[in-house]
ROSE-4610 file (N, C-alpha, C; in Angstrom, 1 decimal, always signed):
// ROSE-4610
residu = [X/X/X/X/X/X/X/X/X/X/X/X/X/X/X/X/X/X/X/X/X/X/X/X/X/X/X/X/X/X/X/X/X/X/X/X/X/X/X/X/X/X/X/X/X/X/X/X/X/X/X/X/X/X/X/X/X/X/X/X/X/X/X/X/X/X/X/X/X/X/X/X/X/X/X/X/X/X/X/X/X/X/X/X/X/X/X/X/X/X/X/X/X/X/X/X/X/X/X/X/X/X/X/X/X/X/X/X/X/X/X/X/X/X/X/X/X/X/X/X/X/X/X/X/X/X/X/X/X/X/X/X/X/X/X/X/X/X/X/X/X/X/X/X/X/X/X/X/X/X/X/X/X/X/X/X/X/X/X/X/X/X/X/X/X/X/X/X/X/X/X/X/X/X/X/X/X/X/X/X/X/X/X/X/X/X/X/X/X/X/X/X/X/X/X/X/X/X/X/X/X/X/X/X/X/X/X/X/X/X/X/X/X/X/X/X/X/X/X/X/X/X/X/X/X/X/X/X/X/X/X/X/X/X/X/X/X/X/X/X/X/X/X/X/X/X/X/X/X/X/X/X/X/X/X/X/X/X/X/X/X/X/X/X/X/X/X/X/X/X/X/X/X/X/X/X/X/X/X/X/X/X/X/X/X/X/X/X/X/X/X/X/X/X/X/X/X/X/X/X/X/X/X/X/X/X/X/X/X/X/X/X/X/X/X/X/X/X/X/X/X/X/X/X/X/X/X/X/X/X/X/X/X/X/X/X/X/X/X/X/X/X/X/X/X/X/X/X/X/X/X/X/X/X/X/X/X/X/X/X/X/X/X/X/X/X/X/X/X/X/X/X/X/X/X/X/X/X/X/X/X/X/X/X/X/X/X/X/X/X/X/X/X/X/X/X/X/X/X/X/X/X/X/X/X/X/X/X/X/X/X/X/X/X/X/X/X/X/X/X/X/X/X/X/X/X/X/X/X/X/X/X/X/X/X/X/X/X/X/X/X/X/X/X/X/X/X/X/X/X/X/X/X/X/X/X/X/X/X/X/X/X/X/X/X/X/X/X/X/X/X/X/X/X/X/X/X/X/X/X/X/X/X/X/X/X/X/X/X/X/X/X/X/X/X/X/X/X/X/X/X/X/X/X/X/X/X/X/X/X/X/X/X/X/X/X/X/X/X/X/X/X/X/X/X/X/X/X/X/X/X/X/X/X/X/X/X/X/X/X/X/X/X/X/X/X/X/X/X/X/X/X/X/X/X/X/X/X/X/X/X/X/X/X/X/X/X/X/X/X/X/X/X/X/X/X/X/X/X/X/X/X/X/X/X/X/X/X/X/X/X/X/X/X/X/X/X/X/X/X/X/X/X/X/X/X/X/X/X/X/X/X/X/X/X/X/X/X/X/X/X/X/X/X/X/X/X/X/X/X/X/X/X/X/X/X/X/X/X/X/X/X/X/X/X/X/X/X/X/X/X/X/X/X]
num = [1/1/1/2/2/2/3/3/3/4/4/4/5/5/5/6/6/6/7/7/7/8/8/8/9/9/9/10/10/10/11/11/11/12/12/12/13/13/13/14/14/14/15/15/15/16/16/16/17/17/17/18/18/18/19/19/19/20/20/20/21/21/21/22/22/22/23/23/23/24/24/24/25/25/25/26/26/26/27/27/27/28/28/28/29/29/29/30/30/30/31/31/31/32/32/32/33/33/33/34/34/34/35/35/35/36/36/36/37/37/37/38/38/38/39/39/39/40/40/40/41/41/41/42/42/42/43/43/43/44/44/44/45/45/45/46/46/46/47/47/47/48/48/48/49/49/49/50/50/50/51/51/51/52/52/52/53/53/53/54/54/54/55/55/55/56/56/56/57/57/57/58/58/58/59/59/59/60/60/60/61/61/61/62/62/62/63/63/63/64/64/64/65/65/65/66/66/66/67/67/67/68/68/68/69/69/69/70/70/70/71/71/71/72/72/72/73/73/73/74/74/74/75/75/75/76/76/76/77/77/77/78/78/78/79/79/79/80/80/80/81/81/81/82/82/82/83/83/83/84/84/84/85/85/85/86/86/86/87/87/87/88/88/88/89/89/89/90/90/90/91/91/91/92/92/92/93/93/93/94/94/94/95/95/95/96/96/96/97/97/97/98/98/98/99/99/99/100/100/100/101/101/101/102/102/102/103/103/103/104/104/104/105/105/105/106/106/106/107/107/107/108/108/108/109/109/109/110/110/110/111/111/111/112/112/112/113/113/113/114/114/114/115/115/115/116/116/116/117/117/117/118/118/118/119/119/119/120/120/120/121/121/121/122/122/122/123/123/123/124/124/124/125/125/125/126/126/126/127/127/127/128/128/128/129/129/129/130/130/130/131/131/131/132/132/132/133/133/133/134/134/134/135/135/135/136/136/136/137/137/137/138/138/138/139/139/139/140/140/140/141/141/141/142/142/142/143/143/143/144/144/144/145/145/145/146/146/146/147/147/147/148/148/148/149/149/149/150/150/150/151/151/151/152/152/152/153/153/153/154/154/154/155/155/155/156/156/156/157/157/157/158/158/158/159/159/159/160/160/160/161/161/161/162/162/162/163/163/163/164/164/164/165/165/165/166/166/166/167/167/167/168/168/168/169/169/169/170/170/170/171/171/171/172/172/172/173/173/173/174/174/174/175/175/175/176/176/176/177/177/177/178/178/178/179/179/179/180/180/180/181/181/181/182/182/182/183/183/183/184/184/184/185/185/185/186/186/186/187/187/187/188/188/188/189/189/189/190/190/190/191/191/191/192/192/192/193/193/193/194/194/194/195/195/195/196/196/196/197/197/197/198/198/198/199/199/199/200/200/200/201/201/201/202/202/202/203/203/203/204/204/204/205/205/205/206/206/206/207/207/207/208/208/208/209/209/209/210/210/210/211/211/211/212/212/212/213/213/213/214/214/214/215/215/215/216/216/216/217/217/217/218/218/218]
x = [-8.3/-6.9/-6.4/-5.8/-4.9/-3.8/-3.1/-2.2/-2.6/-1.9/-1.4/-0.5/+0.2/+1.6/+1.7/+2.3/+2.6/+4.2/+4.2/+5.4/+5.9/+5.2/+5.8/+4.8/+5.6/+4.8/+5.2/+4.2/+4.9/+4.0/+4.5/+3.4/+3.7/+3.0/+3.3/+2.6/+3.2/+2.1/+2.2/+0.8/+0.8/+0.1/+0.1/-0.1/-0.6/-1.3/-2.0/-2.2/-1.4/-1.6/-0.6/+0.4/+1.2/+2.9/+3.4/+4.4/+5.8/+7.1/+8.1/+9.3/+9.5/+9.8/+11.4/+12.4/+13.2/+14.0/+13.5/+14.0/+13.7/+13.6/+13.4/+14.7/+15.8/+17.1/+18.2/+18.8/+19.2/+20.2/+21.1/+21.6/+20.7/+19.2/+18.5/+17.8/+17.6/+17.0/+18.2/+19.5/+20.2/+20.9/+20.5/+20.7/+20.0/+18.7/+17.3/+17.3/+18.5/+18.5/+17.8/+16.7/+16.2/+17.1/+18.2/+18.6/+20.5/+21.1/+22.7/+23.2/+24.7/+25.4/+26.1/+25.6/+25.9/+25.2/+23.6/+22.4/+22.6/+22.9/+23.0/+23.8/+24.8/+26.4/+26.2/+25.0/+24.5/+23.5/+22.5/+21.4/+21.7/+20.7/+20.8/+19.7/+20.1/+19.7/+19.6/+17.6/+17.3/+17.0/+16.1/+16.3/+16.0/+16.0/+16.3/+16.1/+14.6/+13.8/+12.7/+12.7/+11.4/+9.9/+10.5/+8.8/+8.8/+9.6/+9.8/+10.9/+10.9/+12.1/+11.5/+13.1/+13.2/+14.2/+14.7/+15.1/+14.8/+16.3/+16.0/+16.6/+16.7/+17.2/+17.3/+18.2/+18.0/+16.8/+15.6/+15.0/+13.4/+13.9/+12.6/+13.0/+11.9/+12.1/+10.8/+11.4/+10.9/+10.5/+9.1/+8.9/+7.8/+8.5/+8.0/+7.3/+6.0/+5.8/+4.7/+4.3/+4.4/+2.9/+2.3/+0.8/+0.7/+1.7/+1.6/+2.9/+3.2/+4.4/+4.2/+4.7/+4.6/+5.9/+6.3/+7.1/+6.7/+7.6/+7.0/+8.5/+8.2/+8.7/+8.8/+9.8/+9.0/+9.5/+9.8/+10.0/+9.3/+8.2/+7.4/+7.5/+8.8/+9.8/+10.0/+10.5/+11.1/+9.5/+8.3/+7.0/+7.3/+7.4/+7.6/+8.6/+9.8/+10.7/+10.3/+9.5/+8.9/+7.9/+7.1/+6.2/+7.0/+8.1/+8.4/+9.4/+9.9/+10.6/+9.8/+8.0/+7.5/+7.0/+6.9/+6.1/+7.1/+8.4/+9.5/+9.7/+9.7/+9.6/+8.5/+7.4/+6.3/+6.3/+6.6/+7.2/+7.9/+8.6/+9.6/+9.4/+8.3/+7.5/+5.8/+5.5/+4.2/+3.5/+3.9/+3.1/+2.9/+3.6/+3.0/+1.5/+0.7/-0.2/-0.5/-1.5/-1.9/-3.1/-4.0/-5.0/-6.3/-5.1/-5.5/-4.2/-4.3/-3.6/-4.1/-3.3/-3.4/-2.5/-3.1/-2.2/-2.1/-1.7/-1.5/-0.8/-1.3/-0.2/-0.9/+0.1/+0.5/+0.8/-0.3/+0.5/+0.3/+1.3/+1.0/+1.2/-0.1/-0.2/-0.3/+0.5/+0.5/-0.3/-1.4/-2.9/-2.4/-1.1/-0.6/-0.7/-2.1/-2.7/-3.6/-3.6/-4.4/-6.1/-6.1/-7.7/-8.0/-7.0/-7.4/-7.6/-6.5/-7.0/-7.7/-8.8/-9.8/-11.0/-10.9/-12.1/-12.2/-11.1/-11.2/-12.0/-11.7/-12.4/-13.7/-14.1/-15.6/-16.4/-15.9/-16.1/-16.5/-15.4/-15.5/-15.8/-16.1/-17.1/-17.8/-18.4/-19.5/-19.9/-19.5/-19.5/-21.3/-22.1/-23.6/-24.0/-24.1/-25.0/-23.9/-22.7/-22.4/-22.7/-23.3/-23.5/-24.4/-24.8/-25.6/-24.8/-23.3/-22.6/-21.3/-20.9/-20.2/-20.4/-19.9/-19.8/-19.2/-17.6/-16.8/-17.2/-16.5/-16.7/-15.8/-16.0/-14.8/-14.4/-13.1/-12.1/-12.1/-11.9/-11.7/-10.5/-10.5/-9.1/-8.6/-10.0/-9.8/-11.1/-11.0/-12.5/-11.6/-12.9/-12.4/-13.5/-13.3/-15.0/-14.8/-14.8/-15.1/-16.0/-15.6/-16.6/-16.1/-17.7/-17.0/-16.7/-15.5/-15.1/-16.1/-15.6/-16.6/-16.4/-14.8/-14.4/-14.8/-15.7/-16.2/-15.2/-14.1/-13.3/-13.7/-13.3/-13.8/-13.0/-13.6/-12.4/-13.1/-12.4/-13.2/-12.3/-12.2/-11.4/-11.4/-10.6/-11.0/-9.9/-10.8/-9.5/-9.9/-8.7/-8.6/-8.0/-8.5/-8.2/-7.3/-6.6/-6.5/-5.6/-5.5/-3.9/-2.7/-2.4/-0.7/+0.3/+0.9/+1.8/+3.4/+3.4/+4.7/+5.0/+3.4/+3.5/+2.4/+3.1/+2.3/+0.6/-0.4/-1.4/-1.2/-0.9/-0.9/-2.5/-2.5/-2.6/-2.8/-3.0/-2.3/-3.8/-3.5/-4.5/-4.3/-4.5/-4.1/-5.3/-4.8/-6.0/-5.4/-6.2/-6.6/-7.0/-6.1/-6.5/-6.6/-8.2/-7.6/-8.4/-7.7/-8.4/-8.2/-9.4/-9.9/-10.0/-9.6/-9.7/-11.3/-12.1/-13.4/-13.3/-13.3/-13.4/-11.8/-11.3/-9.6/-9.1/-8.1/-7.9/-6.2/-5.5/-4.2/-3.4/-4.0/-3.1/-3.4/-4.1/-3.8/-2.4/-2.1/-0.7/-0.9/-0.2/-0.3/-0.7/-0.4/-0.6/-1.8/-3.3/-4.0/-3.9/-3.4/-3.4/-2.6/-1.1/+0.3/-0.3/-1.5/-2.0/-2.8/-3.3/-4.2/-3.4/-2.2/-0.9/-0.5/-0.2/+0.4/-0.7/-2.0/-3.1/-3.8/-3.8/-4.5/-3.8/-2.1/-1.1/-1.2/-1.5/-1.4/-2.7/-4.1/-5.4/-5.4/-4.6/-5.0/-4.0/-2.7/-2.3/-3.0/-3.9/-4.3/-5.6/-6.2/-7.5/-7.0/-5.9/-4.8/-5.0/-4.6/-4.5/-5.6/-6.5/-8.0/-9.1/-8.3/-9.4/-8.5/-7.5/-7.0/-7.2/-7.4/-7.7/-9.5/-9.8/-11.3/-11.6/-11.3/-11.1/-10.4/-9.3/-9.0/-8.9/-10.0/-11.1/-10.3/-9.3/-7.6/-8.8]
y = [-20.2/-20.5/-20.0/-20.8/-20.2/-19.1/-19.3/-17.8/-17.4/-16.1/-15.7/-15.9/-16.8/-16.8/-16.2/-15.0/-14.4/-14.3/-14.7/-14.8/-13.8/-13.0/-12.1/-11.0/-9.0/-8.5/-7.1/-6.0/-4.5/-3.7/-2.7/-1.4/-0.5/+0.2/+1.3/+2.6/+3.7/+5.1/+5.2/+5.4/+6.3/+8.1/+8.4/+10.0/+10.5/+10.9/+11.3/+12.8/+13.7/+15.1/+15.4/+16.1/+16.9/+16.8/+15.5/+15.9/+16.6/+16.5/+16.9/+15.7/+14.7/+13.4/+13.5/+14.4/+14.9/+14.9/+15.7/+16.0/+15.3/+14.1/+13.1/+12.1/+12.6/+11.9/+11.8/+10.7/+10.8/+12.0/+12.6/+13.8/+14.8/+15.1/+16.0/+15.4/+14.1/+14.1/+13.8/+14.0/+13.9/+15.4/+16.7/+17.9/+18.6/+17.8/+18.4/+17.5/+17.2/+16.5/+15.1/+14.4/+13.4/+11.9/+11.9/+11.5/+11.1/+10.3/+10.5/+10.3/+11.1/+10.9/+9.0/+8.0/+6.9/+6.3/+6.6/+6.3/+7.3/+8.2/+8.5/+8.0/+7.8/+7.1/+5.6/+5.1/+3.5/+3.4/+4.7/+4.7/+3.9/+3.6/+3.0/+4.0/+4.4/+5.2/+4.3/+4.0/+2.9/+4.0/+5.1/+6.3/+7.5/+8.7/+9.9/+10.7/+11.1/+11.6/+12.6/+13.8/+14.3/+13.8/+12.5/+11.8/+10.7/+10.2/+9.2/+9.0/+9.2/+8.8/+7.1/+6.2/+5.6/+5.4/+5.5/+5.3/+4.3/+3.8/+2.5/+2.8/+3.4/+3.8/+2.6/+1.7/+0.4/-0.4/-1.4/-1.5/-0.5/+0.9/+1.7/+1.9/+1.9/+2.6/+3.6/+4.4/+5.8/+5.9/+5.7/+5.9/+6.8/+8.0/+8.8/+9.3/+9.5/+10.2/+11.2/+11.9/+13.2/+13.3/+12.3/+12.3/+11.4/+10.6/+9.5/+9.6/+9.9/+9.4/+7.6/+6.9/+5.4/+5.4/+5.3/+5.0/+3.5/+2.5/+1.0/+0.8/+0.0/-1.0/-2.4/-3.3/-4.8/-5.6/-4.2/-4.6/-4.1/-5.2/-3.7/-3.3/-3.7/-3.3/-1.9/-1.4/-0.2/+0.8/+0.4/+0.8/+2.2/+2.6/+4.2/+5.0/+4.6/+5.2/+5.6/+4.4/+5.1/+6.2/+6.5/+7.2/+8.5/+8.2/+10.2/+10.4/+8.9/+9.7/+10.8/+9.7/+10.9/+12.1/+11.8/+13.2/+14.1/+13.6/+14.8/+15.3/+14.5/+15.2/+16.5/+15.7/+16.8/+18.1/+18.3/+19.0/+20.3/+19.6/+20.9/+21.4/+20.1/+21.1/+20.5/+21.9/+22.1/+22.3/+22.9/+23.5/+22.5/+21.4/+20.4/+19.8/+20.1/+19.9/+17.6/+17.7/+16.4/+16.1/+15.5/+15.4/+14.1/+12.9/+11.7/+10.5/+9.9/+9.3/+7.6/+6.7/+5.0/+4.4/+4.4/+3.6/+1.8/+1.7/-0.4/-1.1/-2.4/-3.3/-4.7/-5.2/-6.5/-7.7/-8.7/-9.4/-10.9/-11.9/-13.9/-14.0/-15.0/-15.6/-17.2/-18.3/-19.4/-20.1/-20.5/-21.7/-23.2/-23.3/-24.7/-26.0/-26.0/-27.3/-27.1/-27.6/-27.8/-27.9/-28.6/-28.3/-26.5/-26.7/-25.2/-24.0/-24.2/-23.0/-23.2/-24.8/-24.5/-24.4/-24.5/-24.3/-22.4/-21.8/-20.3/-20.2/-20.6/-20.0/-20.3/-21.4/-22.1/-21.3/-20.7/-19.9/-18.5/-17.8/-16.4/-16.2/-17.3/-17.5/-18.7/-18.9/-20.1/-20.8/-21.9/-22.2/-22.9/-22.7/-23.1/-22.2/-20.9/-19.4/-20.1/-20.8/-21.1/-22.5/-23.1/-24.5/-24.5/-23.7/-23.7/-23.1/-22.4/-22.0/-22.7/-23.6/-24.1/-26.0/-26.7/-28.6/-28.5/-28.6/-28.7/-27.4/-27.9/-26.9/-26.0/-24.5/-23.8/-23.0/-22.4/-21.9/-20.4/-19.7/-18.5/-18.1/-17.1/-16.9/-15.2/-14.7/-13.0/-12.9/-11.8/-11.5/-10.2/-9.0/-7.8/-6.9/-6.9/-5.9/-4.2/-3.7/-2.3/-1.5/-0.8/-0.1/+1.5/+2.0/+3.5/+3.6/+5.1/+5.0/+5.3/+4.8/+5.2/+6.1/+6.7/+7.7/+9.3/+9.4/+10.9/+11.2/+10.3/+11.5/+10.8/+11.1/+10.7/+10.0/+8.8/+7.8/+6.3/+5.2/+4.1/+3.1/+1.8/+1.1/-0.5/-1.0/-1.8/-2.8/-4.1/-5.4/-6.3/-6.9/-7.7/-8.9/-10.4/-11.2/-12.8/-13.1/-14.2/-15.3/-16.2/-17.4/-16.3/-16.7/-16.3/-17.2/-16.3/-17.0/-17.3/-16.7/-17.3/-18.5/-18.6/-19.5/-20.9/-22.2/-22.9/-23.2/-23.1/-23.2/-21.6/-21.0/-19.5/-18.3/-17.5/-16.1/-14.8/-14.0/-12.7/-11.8/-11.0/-9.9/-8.6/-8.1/-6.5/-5.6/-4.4/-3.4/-1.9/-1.5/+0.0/+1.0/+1.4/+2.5/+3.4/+4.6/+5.2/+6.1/+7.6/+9.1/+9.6/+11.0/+11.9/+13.6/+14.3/+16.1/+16.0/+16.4/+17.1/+18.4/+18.3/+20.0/+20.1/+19.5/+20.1/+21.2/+22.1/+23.6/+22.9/+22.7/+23.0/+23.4/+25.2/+25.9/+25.6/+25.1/+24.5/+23.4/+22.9/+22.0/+20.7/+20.4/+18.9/+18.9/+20.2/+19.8/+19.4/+19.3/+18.5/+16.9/+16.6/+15.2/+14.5/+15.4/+14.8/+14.9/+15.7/+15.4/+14.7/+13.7/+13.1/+11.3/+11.6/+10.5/+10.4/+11.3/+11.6/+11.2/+11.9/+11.3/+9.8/+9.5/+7.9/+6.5/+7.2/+6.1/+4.5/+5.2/+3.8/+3.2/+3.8/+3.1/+2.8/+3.0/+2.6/+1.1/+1.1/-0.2/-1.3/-0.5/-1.4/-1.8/-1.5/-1.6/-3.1/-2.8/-3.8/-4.9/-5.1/-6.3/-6.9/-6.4/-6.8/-7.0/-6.6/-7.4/-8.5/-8.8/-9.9/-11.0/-10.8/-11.4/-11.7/-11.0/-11.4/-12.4/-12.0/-13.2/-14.2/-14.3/-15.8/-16.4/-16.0/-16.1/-16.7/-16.0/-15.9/-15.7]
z = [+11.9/+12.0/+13.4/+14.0/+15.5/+15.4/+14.4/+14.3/+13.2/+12.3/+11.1/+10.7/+9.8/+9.5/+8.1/+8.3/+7.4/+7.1/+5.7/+5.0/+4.0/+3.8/+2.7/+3.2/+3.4/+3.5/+3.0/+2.2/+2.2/+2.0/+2.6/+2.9/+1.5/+1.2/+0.2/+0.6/+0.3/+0.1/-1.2/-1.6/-2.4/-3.1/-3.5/-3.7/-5.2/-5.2/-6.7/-6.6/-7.8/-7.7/-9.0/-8.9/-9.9/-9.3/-9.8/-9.4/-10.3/-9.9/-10.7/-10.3/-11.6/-10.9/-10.7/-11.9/-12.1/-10.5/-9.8/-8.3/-7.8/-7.7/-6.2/-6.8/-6.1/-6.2/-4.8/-4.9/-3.5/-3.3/-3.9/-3.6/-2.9/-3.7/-2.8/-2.1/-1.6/-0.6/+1.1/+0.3/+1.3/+2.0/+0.6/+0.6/+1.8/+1.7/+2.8/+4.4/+4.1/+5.4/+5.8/+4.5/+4.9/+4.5/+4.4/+4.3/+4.8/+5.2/+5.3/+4.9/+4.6/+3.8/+3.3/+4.3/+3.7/+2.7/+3.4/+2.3/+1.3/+1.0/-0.3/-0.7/-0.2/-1.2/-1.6/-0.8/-0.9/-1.9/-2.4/-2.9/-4.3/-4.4/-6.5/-7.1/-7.8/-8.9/-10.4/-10.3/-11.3/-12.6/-12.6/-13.5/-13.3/-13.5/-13.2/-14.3/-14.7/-16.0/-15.9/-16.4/-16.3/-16.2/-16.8/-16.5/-15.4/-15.2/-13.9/-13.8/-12.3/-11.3/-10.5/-10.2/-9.6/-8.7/-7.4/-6.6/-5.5/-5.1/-4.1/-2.7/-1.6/-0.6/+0.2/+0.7/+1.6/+1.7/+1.5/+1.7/+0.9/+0.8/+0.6/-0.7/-1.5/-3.3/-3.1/-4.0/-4.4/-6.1/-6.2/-7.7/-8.0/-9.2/-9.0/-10.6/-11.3/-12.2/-12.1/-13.3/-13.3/-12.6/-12.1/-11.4/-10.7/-10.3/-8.9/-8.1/-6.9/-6.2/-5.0/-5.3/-5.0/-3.7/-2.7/-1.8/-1.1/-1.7/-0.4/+0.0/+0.9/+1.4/+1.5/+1.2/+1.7/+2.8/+3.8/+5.0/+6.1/+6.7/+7.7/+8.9/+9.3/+10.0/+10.0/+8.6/+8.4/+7.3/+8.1/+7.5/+7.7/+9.2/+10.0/+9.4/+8.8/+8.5/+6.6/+6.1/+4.9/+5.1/+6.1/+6.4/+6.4/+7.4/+8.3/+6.7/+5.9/+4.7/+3.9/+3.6/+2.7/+3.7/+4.9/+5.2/+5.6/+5.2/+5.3/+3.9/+2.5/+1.5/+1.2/+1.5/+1.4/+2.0/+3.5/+4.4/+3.6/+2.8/+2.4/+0.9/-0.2/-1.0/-0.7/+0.1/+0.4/-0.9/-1.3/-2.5/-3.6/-3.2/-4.3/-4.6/-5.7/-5.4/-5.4/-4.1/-4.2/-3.5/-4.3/-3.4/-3.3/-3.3/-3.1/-2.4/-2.1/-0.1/-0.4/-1.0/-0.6/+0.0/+1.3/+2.7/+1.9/+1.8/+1.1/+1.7/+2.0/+2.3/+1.4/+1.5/+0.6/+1.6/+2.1/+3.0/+2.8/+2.2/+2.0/+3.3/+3.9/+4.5/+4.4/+5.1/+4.7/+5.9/+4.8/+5.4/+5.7/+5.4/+6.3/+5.6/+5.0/+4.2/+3.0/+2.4/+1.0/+1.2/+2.8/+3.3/+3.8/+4.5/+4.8/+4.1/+2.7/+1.3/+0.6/+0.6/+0.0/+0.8/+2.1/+3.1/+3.4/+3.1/+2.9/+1.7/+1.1/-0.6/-0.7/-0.1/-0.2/+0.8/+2.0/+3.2/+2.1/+1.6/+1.2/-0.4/-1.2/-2.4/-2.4/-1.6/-1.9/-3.3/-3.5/-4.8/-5.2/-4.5/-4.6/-5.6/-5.6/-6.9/-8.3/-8.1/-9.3/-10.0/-9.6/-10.1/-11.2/-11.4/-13.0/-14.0/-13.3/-14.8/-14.9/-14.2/-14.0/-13.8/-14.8/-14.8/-14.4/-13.6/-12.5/-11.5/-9.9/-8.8/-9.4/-9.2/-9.3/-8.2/-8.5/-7.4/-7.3/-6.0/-6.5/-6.5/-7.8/-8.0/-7.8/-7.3/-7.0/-6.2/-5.3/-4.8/-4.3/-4.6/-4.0/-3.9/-2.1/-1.6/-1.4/-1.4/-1.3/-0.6/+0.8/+1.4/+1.6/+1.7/+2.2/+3.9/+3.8/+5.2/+6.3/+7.3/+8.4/+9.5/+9.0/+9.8/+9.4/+8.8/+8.4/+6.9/+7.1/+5.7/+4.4/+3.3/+2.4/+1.2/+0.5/+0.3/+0.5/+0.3/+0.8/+1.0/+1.5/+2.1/+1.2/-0.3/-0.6/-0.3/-0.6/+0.6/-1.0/-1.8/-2.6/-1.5/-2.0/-1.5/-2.5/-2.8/-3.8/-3.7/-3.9/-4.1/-4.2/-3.2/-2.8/-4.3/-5.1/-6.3/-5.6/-4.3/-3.7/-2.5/-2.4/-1.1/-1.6/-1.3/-1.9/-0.6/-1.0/-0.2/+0.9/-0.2/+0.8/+0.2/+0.7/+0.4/+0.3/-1.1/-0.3/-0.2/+0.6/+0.9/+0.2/+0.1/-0.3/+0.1/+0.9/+1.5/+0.9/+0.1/-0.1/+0.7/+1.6/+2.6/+1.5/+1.2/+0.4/+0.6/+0.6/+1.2/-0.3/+0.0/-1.2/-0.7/-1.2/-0.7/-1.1/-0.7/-1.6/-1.9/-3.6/-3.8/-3.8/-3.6/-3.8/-4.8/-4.6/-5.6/-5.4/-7.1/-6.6/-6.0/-5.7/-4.7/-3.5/-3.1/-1.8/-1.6/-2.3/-2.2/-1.5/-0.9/-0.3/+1.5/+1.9/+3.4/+3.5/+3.6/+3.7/+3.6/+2.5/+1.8/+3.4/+3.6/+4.6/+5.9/+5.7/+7.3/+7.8/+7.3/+6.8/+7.2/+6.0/+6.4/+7.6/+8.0/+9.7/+10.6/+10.5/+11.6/+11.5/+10.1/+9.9/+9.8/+10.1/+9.7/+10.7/+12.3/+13.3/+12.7/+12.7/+12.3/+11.0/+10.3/+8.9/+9.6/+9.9/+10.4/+11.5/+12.3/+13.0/+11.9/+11.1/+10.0/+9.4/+9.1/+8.1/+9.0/+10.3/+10.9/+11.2/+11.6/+12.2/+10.7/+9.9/+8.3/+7.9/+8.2/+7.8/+9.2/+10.0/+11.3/+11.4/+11.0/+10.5/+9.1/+8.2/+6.6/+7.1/+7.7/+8.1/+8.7/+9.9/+11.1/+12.5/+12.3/+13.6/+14.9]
């Protein structure tokens, strides 16, 4: 394909460890300074429970339970501003233990024609190894590869690929940036995991562009 046209797109972090979902509310995150006093006064407050929290800050939602914290966006415009949000939460409780990191993005891309979405699929599942189990051709309707990383850290990088359900003759990608502590102790807390976010954030984005620029052979 000569461009990417991509139509729908959103990044998420997420974080696996021990959290306390109760406290992630826009009062305190406007208390700690990550926030201003308009976006808190603009925030929606979806719930606010010892077992999960949800918050919506402009564009960015905040969901939070007692072993995952979830921050996306579905604008990737404002990708950086979800980043320095969590790595300013974290910042101020270190001690939180966490010690697993999935950079994600979510991106429909529209193939233009009805030849072109099925010349991808025929390209990236060959429908030849299925003709003995299959009396009609079939379609693929998921494929997802999985490799380990190649940057020394530890973790692995998986790219789901399928029919876009919002774009007609579209579709979406999804990539698993996703880091691991080895050996992690909960008193160590989270600064490992946030430094990790902070140093892999531009290459985990440029990873994102150059596997979807390769699958749909841009």
């Amino acid at each position: 394909m000569a461009s990417l046209k991509r139509e729908f797109e959103s990044r998420s972090i997420v974080l696996l460890g021990s959290f306390n979902p109760a406290i992630y509310q826009p009062a305190w995150l406007g208390h700690m300074g990550l926030l201003r006093d308009e976006e808190v006064k603009n925030a929606k407050v979806e719930v606010v429970h010892p077992e999960i929290s949800s918050i919506t800050i402009g564009t960015i939602k905040i969901q939070v339970q007692s072993q995952r914290f979830l921050g996306i966006t579905e604008n990737p415009g404002e990708s950086e501003i979800l980043r320095d949000l969590v790595v300013g939460i974290f910042k101020i409780l270190p001690h939180t233990p966490a010690h697993q990191l999935g950079l994600n993005s979510d991106t429909h891309f529209n193939l233009d024609s009805e030849e072109n979405w099925h010349a991808l699929g025929h390209r990236l599942a060959p429908k030849e190894p299925w003709k003995g189990v299959f009396t009609n051709p079939p379609g693929m309707r998921s494929l997802t590869m999985e490799g380990r990383r190649d940057d020394g850290r530890s973790g692995y990088v998986r790219v789901k690929i399928e029919p876009s359900l919002k774009i007609k003759h579209g579709v979406l990608i999804n990539i698993n940036d996703h880091y691991e502590i080895p050996e992690y102790k909960p008193e160590n807390g989270c600064a490992a995991i946030i430094d990790i976010l902070t140093s892999t954030w531009n290459d985990s984005l440029k990873r994102s562009q150059l596997t979807s620029e390769v699958l749909l052979g841009s």
